[in-house]
C-alpha positions in Angstrom: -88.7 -20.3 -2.4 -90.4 -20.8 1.3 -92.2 -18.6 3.2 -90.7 -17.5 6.5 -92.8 -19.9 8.4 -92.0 -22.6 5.6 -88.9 -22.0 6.1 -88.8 -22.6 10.3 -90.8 -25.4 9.9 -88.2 -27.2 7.1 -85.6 -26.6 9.6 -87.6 -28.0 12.6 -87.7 -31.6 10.9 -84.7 -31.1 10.0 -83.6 -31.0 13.4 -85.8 -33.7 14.3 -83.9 -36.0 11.7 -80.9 -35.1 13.0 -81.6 -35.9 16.7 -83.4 -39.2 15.2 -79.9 -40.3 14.0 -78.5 -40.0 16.6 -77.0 -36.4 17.2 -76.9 -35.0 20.4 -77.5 -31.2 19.5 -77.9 -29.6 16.5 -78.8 -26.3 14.7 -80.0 -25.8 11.1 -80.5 -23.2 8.9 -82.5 -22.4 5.6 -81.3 -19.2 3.4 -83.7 -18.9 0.3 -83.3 -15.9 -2.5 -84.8 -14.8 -5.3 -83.7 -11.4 -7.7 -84.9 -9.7 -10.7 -82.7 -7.6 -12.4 -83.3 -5.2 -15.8 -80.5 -3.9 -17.7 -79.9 -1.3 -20.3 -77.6 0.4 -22.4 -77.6 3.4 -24.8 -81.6 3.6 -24.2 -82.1 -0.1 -25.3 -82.5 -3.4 -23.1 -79.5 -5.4 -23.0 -80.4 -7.8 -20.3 -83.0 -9.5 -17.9 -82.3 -12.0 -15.1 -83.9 -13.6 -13.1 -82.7 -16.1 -10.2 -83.7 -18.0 -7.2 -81.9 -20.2 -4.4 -82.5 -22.3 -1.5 -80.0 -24.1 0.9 -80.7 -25.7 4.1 -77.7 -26.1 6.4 -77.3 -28.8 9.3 -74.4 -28.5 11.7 -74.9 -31.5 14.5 -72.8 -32.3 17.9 -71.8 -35.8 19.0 -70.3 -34.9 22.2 -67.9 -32.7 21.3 -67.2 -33.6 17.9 -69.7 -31.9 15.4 -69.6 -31.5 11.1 -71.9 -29.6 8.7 -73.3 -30.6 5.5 -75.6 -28.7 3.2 -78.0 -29.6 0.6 -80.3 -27.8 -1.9 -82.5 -30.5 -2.2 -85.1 -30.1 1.0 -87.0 -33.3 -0.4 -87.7 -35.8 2.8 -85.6 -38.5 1.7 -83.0 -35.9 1.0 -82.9 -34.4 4.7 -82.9 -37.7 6.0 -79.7 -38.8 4.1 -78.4 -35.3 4.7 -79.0 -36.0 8.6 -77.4 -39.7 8.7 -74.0 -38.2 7.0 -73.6 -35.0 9.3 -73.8 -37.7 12.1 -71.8 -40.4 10.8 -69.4 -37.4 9.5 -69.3 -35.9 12.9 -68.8 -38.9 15.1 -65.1 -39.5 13.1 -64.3 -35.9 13.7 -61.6 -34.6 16.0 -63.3 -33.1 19.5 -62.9 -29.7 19.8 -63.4 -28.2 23.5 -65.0 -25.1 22.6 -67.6 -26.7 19.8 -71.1 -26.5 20.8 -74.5 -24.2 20.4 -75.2 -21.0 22.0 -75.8 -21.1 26.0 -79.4 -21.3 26.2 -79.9 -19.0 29.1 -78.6 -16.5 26.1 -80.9 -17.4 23.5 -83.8 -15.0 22.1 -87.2 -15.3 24.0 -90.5 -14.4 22.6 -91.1 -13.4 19.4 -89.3 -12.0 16.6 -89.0 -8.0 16.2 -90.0 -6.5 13.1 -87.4 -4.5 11.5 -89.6 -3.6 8.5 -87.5 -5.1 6.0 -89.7 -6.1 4.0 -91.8 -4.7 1.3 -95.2 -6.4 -0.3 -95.7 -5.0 -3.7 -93.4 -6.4 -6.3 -92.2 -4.3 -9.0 -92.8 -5.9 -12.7 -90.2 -6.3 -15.4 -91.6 -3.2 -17.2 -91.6 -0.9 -14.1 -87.8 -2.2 -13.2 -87.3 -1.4 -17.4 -88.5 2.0 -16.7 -86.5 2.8 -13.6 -83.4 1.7 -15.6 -83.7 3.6 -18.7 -84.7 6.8 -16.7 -81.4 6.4 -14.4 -79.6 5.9 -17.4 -81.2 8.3 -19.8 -80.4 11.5 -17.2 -76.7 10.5 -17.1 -76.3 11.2 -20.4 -78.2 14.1 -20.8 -75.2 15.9 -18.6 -73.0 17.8 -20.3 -69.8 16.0 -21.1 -70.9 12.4 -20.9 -69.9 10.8 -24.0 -71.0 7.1 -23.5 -72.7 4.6 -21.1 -72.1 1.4 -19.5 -75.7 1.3 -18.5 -78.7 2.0 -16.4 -79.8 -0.9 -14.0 -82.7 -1.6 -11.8 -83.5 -4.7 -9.4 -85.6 -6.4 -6.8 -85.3 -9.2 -4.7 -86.4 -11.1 -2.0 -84.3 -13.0 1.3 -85.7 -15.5 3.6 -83.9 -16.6 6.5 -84.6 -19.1 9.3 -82.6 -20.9 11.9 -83.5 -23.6 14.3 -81.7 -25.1 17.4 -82.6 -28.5 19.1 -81.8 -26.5 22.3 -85.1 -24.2 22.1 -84.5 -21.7 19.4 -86.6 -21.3 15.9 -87.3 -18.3 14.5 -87.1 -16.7 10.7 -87.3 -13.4 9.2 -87.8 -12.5 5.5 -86.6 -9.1 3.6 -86.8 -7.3 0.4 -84.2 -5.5 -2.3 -84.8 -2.9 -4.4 -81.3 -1.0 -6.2 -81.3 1.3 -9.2 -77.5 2.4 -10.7 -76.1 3.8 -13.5 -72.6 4.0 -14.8 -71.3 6.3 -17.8 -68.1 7.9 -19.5 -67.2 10.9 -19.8 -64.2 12.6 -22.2 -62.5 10.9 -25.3 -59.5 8.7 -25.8 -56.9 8.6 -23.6 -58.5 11.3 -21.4 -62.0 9.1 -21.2 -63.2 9.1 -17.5 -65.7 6.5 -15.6 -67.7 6.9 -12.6 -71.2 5.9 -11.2 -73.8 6.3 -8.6 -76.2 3.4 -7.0 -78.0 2.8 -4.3 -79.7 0.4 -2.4 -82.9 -0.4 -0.1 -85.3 -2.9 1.7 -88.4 -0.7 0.2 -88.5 1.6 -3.0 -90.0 4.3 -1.6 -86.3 4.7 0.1 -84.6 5.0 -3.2 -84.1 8.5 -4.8 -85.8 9.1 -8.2 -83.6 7.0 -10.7 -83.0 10.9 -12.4 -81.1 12.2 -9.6 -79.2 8.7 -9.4 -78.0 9.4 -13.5 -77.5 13.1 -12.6 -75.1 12.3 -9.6 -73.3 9.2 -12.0 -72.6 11.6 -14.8 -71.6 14.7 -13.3 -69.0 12.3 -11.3 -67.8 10.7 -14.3 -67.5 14.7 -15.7 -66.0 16.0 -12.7 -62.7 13.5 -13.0 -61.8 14.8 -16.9 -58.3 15.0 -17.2 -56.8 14.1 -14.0 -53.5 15.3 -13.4 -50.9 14.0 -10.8 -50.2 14.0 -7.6 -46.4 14.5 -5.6 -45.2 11.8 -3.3 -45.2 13.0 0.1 -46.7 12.8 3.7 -50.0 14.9 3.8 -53.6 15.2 4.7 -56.4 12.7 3.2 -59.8 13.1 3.1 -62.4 10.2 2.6 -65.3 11.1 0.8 -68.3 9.3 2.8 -68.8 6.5 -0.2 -65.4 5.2 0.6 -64.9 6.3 4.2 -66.9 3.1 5.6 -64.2 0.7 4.4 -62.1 2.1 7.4 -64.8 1.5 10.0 -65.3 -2.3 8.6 -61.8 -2.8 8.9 -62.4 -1.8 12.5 -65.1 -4.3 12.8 -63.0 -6.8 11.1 -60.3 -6.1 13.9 -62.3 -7.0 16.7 -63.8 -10.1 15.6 -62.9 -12.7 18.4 -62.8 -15.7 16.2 -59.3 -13.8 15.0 -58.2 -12.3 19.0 -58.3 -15.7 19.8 -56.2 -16.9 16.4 -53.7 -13.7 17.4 -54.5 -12.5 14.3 -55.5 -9.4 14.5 -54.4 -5.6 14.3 -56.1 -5.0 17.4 -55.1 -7.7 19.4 -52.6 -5.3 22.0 -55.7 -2.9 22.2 -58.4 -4.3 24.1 -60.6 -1.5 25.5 -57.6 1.0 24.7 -57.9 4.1 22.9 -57.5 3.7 19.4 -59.2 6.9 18.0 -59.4 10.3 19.8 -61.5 11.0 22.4 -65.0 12.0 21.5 -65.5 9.5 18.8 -68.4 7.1 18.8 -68.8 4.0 16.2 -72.0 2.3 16.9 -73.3 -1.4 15.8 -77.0 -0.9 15.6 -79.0 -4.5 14.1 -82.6 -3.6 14.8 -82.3 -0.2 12.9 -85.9 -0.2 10.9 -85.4 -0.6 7.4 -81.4 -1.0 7.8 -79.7 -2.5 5.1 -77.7 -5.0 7.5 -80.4 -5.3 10.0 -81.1 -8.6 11.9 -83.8 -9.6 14.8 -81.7 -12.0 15.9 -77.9 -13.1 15.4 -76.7 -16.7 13.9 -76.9 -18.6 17.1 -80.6 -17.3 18.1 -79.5 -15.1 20.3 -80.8 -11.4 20.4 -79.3 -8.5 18.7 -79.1 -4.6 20.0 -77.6 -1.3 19.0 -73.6 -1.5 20.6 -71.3 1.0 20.9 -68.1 -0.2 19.1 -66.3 2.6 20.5 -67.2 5.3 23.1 -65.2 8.6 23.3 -62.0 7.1 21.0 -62.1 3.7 23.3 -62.9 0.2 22.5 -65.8 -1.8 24.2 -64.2 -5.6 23.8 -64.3 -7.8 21.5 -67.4 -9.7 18.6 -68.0 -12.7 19.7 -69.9 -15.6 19.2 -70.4 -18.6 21.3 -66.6 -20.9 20.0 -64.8 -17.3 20.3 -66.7 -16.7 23.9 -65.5 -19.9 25.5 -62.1 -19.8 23.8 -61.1 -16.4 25.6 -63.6 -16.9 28.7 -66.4 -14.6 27.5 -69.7 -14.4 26.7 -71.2 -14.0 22.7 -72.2 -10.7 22.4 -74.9 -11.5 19.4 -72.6 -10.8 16.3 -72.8 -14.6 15.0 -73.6 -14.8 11.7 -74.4 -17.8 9.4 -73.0 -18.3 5.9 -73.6 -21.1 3.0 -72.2 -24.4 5.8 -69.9 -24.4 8.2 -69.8 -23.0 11.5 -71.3 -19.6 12.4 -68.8 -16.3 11.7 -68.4 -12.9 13.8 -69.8 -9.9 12.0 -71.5 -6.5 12.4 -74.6 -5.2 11.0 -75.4 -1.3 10.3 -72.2 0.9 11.3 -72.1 4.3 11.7 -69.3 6.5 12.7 -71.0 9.7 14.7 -71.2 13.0 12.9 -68.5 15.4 14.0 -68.9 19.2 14.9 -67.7 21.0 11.8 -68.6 21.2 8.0 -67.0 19.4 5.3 -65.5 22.2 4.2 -64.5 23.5 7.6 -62.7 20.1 7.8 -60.2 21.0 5.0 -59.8 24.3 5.3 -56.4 24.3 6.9 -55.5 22.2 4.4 -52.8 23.6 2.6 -52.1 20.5 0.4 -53.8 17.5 0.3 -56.0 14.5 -1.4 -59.6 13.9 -1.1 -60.6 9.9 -2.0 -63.4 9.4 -4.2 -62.4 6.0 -5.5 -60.3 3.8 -3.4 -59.0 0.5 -5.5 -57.5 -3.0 -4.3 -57.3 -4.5 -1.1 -54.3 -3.6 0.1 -54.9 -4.0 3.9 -52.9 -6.6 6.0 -55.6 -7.9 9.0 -53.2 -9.0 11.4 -50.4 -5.8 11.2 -52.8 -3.4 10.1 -50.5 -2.2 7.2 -52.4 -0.2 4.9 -51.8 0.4 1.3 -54.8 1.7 -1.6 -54.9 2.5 -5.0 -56.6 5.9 -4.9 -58.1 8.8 -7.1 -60.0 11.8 -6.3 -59.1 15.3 -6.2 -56.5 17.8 -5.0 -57.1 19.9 -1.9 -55.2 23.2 -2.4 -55.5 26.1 0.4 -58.8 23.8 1.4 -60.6 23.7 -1.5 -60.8 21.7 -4.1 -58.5 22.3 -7.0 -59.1 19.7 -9.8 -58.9 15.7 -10.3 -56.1 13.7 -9.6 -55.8 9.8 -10.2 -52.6 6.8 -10.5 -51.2 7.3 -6.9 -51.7 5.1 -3.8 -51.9 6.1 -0.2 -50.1 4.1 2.6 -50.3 3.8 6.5 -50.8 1.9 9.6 -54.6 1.3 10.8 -53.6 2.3 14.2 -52.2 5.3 13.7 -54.4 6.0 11.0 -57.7 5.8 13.7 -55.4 7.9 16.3 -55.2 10.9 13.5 -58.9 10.2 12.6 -61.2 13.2 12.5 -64.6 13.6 11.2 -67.4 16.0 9.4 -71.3 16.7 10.6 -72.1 15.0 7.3 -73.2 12.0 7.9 -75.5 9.8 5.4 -77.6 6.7 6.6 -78.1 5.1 2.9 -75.1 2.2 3.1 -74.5 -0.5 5.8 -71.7 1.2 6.7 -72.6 5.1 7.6 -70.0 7.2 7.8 -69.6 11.3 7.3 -66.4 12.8 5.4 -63.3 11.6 7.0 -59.8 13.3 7.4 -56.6 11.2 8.6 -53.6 13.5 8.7 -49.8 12.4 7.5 -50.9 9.9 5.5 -48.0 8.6 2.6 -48.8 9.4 -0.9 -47.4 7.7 -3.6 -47.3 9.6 -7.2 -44.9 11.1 -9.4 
């Protein structure tokens, strides 16, 4: 895999071959990877892998017309094939008006801000080993774990570089580093799973791997013999490590690659209120050490913390540059860059604000209700918002907690869901998506 600079430079001649075959703009962009990952099960190692990747992507404009083409092979003769067919490709492609790089005036200036996202040392195989059997060995040394699916640890390394013919090159690298474990708890029919993980840019940000067993086992312990739960409308509550799917499919709402389709839940709500007043959802891409953080978007434009929403109200829409023209905007630095293609819309580190009030405090009015620890399937229509979940968790009763519940599925609408929205002062910064304990009132429940 290249170096960061390796990396800018690859991209640079790429450009130049491009621009050499006749192109008259064009962008490229090299994503490299490599990953190390240690598995093991029942105290003994049951797997090792290791992987690397590179791809260099080439997306060229003949007037208005433009293609992309990819290749792994970033030999010379290679590129210079790869250049000669994106050109010939895009010259026999339909013109589209609102095709074309970022405005330049936009792009990033200067050089590239360090986010910290990358860590030197390597861990070895044995130290990964280590990491994974300790994870693993304190899950099942709680009390009424009765098998594992396994400890794991990893590391791994990104590099990413993108390069415009316009005046744009820049590329950033950043390291992995997970731990997880996952175990069973009960017997037979009654036999419960859960699990805990986490992940960061630098180990040192990771909790010891014992604290990440103790937290899998006494979750998979804690949901022994779940019982049911009635049908009815009533209050949910969204423990934080499932919470942050509402808030991306926020984010997912206001992309305006899909306002512009009229495809979107959101697309009657520009800058309206959508959640009550006092709520803040913030977009924040040069967090140090974030998990989603980037110095600059897909375009090479710059990035900055955005408030989402400010006191219940949307701020507009994500956009990059095709999305910008198309509903006579400007990108807003959300363009993101996948394997080909043309660039997408997406966020980087969420958080929903921290409310006023405890978790506790947050259900304790709550005569009868649900709180989510495991939300399963994707039942979530983008364009009508309809909302529909597999779920399993626990029973609140006279706001506490009143034993484990699981089988049922909870229903709504994502707009009225954000209207009812209220939140705890617990708020944890360890995901991409950051979000405290969440209640949404009069929420269907489907059970017995």
């Amino acid at each position: 895999m290249l170096s960061a600079q390796q990396a800018q430079d690859r991209a640079a001649a790429l450009i130049d071959l491009a621009r050499a075959a006749g192109a008259d703009a064009a962008d490229a962009v090299y994503s490299g990877g490599s990953s190390e990952g240690v598995q093991v099960r029942l105290g003994k190692l049951e797997d090792v892998e290791r992987s690397e990747s590179e791809h260099l992507d080439l997306r060229v404009f003949v007037g208005r017309r433009s293609a992309s083409i990819g290749s792994s092979d970033l030999s010379d003769a290679a590129l210079k094939e790869l250049a000669e067919r994106a050109v010939a490709m895009a010259s026999a492609a339909p013109e589209d008006q609102y095709a074309g790089l970022a405005p330049e005036d936009r792009l990033l200036r200067g050089s590239v801000p360090d986010l910290d996202l990358d860590e030197t040392a390597e861990p070895s195989p044995q130290e990964l080993l280590h990491l994974a059997q300790a994870a693993e060995d304190a899950a099942r040394a709680v009390s009424g774990v009765t098998n594992s699916e396994g400890g794991s640890a990893g590391a791994g390394r990104r590099v990413f570089a993108l390069v415009t013919s316009h005046g744009f090159a820049g590329a950033y690298g950043g390291t992995t580093r997970s731990l997880s474990a996952s175990v069973l708890a009960g017997e037979g029919a009654n036999m419960q799973r859960d699990y805990a993980w986490r992940t960061a840019h630098h180990g040192a940000d990771l909790p010891p791997p014992e604290e990440i067993g103790q937290q899998a086992g006494e979750r998979a312990v804690a949901r022994m013999n779940p019982g049911r739960v009635k049908s009815g409308a009533m209050p949910v509550v969204f423990d934080p490590r499932v919470g942050g799917s509402l808030i991306a499919h926020l984010a997912g709402g206001m992309s305006g690659n899909g306002i512009a389709r009229r495809a979107s839940f959101l697309l009657d709500h520009a800058e309206g209120q959508v959640f009550a007043p006092g709520i803040t959802i913030t977009d924040d891409p040069l967090r140090p050490r974030g998990l989603s953080s980037r110095p600059f978007d897909g375009e090479g434009l710059p990035t900055g913390p955005r408030n989402l929403v400010e006191d219940g109200r949307l701020t507009g829409w994500l956009m990059d540059s095709a999305a910008a023209r198309q509903l006579g905007g400007q990108p807003t630095g959300h363009a993101v860059r996948g394997a080909g293609g043309s660039p997408g819309v997406s966020v980087s580190n969420l958080h929903l604000a921290a409310g006023a009030v405890s978790p506790a405090e947050l259900m304790a009015d709550i005569a009868d209700g649900v709180y989510l620890t495991e939300l399963i399937g994707h039942g979530v229509n983008p364009v009508t918002g309809d909302y529909s979940r597999g779920a399993s968790g626990f029973r609140i009763v006279n706001g506490q907690l009143a034993g484990p519940v699981a089988e049922f599925t909870i229903a709504g609408n994502l707009i009225p869901m954000f209207a009812s929205l209220s939140c705890a002062n617990d708020l944890e910064w360890h995901r991409a998506v950051n979000v405290p304990t969440i209640r949404i009132d009069g929420m269907m429940i489907a059970g017995d």
